[in-house]
Backbone as CSV, one residue per row, in Angstrom:
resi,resn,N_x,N_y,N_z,CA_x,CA_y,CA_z,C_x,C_y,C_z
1,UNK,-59.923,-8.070,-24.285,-58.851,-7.572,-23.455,-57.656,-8.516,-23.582
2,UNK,-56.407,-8.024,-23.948,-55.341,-8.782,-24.119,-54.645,-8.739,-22.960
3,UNK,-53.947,-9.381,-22.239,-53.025,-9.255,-21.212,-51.600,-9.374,-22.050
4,UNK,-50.433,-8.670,-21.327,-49.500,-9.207,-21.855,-48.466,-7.609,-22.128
5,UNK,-47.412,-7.904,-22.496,-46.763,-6.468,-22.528,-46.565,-5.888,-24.181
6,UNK,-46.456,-5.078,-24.691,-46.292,-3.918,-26.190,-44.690,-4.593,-26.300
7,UNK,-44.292,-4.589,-27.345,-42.606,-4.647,-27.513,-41.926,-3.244,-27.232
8,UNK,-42.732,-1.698,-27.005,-42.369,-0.774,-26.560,-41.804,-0.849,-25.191
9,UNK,-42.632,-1.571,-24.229,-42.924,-1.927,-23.094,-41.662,-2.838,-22.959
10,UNK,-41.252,-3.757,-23.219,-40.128,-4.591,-23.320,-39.379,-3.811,-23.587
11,UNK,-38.737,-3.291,-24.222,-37.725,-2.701,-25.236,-37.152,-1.721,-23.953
12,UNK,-38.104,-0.824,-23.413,-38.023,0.112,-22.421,-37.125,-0.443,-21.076
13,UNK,-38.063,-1.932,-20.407,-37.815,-2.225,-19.619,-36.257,-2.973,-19.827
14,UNK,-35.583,-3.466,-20.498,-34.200,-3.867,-21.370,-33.685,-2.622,-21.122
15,UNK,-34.056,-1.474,-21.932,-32.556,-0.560,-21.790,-32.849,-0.271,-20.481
16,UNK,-33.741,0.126,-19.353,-33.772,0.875,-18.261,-32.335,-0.181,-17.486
17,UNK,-32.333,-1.378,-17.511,-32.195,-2.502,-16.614,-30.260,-2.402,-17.327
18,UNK,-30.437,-2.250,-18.898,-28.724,-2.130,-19.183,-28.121,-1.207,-18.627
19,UNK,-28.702,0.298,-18.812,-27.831,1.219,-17.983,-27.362,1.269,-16.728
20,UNK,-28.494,0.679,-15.889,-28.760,0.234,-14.400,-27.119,-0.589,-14.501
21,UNK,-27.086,-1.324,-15.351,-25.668,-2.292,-15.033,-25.094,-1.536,-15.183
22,UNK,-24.427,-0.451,-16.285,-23.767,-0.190,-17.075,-23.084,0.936,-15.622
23,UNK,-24.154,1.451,-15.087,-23.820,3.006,-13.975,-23.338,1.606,-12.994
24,UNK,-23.447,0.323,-12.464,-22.940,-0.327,-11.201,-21.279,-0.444,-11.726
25,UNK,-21.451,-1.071,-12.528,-20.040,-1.600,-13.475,-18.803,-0.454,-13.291
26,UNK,-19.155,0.849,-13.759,-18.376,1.805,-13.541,-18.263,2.172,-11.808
27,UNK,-19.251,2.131,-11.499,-18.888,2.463,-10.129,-18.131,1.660,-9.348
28,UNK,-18.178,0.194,-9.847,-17.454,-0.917,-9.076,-16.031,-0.320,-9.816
29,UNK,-15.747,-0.154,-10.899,-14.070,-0.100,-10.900,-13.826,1.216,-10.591
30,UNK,-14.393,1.886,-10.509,-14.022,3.374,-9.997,-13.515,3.118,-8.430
31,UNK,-14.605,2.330,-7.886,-14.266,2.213,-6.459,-12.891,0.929,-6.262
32,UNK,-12.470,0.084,-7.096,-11.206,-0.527,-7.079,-9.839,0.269,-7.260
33,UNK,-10.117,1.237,-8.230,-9.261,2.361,-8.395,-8.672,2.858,-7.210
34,UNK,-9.952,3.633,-6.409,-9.873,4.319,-5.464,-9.266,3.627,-4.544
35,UNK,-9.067,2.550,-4.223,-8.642,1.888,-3.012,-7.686,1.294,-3.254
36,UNK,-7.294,1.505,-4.536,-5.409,1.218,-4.983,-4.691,2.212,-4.760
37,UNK,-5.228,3.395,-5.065,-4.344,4.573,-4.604,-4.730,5.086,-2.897
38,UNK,-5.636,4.513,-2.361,-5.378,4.788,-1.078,-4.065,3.966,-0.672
39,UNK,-3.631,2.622,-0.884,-2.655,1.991,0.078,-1.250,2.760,-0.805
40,UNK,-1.004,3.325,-2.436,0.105,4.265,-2.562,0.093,5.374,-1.662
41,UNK,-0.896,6.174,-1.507,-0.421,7.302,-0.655,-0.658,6.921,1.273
42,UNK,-0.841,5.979,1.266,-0.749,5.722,2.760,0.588,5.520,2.771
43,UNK,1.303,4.444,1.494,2.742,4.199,2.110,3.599,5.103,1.935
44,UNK,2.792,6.206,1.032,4.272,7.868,0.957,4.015,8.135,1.939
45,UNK,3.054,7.999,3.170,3.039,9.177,4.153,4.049,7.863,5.169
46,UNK,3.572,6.571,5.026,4.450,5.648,5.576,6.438,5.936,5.544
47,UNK,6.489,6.380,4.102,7.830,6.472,4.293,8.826,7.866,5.025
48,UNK,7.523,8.964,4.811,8.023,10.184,5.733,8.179,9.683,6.696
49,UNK,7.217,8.893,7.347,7.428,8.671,8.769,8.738,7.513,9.000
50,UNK,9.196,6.836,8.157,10.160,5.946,8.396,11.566,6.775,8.592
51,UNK,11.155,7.334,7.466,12.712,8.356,6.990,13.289,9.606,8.195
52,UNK,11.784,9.715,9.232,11.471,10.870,10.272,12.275,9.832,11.238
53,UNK,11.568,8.882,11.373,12.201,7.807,12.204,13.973,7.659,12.609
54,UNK,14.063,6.669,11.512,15.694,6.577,10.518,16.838,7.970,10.595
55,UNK,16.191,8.854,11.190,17.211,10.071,11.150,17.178,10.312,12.315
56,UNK,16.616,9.918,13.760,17.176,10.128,14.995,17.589,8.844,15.607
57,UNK,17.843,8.004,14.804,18.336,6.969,15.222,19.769,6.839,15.093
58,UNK,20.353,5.754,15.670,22.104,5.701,15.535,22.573,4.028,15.734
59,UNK,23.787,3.956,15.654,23.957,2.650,15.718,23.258,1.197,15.095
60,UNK,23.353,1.765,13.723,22.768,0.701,12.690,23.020,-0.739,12.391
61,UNK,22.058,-1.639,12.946,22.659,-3.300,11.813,21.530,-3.498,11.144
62,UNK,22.006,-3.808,9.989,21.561,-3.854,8.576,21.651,-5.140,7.985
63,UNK,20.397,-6.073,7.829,20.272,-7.387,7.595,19.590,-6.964,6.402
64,UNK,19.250,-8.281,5.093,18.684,-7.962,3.919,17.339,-8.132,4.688
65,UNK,16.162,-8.274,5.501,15.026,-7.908,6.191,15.003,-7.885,7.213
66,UNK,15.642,-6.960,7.752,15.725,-6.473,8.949,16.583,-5.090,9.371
67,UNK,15.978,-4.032,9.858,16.723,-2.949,10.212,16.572,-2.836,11.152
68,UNK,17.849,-3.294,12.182,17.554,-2.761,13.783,18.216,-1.631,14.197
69,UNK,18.199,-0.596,15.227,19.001,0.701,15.486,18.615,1.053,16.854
70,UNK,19.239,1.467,17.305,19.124,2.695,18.468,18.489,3.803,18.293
71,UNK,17.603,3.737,19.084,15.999,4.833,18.625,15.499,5.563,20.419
72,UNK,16.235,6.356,20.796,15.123,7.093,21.853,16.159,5.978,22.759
73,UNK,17.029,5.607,22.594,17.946,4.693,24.186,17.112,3.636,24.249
74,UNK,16.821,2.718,23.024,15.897,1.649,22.946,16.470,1.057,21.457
75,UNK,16.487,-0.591,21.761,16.546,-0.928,20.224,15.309,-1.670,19.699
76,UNK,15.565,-0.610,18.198,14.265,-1.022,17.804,14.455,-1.201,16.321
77,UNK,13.589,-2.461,15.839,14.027,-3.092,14.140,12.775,-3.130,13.423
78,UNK,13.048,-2.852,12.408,11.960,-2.507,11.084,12.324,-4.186,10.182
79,UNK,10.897,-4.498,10.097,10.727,-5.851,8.959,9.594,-6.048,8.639
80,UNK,9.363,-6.936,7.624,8.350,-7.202,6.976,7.815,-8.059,7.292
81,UNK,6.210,-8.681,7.934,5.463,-9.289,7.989,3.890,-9.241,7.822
82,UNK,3.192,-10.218,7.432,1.990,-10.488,7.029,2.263,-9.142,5.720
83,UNK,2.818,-8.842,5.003,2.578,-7.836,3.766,2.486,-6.368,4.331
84,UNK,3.117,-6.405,5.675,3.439,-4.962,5.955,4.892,-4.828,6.638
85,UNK,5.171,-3.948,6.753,6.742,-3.208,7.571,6.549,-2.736,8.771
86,UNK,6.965,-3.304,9.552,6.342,-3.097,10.978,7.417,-2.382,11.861
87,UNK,7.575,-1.342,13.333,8.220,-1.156,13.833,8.105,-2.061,14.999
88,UNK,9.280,-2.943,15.816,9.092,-3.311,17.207,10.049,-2.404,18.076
89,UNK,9.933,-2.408,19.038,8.731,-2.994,20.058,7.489,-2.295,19.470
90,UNK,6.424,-2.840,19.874,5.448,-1.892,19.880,4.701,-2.502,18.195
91,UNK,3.542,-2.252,17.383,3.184,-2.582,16.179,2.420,-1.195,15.153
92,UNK,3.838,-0.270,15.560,3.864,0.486,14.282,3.618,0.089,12.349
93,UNK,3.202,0.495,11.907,2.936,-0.171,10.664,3.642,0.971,9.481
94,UNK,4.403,0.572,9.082,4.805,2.038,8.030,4.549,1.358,6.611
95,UNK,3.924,0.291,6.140,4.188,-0.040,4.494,3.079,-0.970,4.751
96,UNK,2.018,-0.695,3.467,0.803,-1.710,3.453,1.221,-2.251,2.283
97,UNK,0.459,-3.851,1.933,0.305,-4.755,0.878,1.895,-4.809,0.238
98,UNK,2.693,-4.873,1.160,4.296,-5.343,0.390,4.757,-6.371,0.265
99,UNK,5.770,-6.825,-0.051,6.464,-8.137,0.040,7.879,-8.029,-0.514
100,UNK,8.500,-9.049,-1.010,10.064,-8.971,-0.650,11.162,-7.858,-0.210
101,UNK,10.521,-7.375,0.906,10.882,-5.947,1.558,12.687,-6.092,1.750
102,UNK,13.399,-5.417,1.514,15.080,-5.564,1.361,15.397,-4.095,1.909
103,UNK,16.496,-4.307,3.034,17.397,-3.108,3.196,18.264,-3.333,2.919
104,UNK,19.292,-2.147,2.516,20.832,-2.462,1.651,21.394,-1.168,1.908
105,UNK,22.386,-1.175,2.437,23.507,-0.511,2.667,24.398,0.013,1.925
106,UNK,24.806,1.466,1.269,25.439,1.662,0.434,26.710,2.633,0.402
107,UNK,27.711,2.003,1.354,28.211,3.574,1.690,27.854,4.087,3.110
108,UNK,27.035,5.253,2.679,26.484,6.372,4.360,25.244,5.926,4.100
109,UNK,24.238,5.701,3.002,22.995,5.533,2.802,22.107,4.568,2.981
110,UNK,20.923,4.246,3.897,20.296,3.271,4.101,19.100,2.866,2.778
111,UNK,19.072,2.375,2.244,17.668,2.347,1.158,17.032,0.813,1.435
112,UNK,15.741,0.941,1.157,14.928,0.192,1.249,14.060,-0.358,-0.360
113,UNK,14.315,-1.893,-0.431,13.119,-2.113,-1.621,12.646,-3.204,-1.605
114,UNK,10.954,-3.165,-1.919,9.766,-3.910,-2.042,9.249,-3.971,-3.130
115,UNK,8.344,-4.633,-3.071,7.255,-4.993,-4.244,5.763,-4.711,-3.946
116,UNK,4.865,-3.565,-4.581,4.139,-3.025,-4.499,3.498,-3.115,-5.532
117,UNK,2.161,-3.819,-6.026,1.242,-3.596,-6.956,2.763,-4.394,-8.134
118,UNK,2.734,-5.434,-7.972,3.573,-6.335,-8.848,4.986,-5.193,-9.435
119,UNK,5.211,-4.266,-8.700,6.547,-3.451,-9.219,7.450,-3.040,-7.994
120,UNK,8.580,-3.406,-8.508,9.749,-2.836,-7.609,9.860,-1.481,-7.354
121,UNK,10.214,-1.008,-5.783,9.787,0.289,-5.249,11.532,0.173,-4.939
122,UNK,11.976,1.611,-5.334,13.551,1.376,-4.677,13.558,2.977,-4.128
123,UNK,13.943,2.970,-2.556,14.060,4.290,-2.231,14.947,4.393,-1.161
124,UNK,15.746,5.769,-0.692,16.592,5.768,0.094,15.853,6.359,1.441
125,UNK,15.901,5.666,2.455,15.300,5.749,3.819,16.098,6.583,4.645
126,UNK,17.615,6.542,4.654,18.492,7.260,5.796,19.525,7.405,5.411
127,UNK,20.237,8.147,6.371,21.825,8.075,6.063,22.447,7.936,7.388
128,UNK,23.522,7.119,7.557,24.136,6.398,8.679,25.133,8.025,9.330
């Protein structure tokens, strides 16, 4: 009686154990994928709501990070901290994972731009 395993037996247990990686591997970047494009379409629905915002408001000052305005007979300013765009009073959140967040004034037009996934985002938020 031999103890011990066939090189069939090996050979088997090798590929069962590569694919085993091979199906985690894909699933791990599939699931990195997925959770890059969750924080893009959180911040498109972020910017409807800014832009929803930004249009019943009045009486604009316009700092390069900072947008304060008259909102509802209340003043209230949009800026960037900890890597999001926040509304005060209050801790509205309209922009995930950003950074050098800029408002700029052009004319009648309010636009806003950040850095998102190492690329510049340039978009127009309001009009004065």
């Amino acid at each position: 009686t031999k103890k011990g395993f066939t090189l069939i037996e090996l050979s088997l247990a090798i590929f069962i154990v590569n694919i085993t990686l091979i199906l985690w591997l894909s699933l791990f970047n599939l699931l990195q994928n997925f959770d890059a494009k969750i924080d893009e379409r959180e911040n498109n629905l972020g910017l409807i709501q800014l832009r929803r915002v930004i249009a019943l408001g009045h009486d604009f000052e316009i700092f390069s990070d900072e947008l304060c305005m008259n909102y509802r007979d209340d003043m209230t300013c949009f800026y960037e901290t900890n890597h999001r765009l926040i509304q005060t009073p209050g801790t509205q959140i309209y922009l995930l994972n950003i950074s050098d967040c800029e408002f700029k004034e052009d004319g009648n037009t309010i636009s806003l731009s950040y850095l998102f996934n190492e690329q510049v985002v340039e978009t127009i938020i309001g009009v004065k």
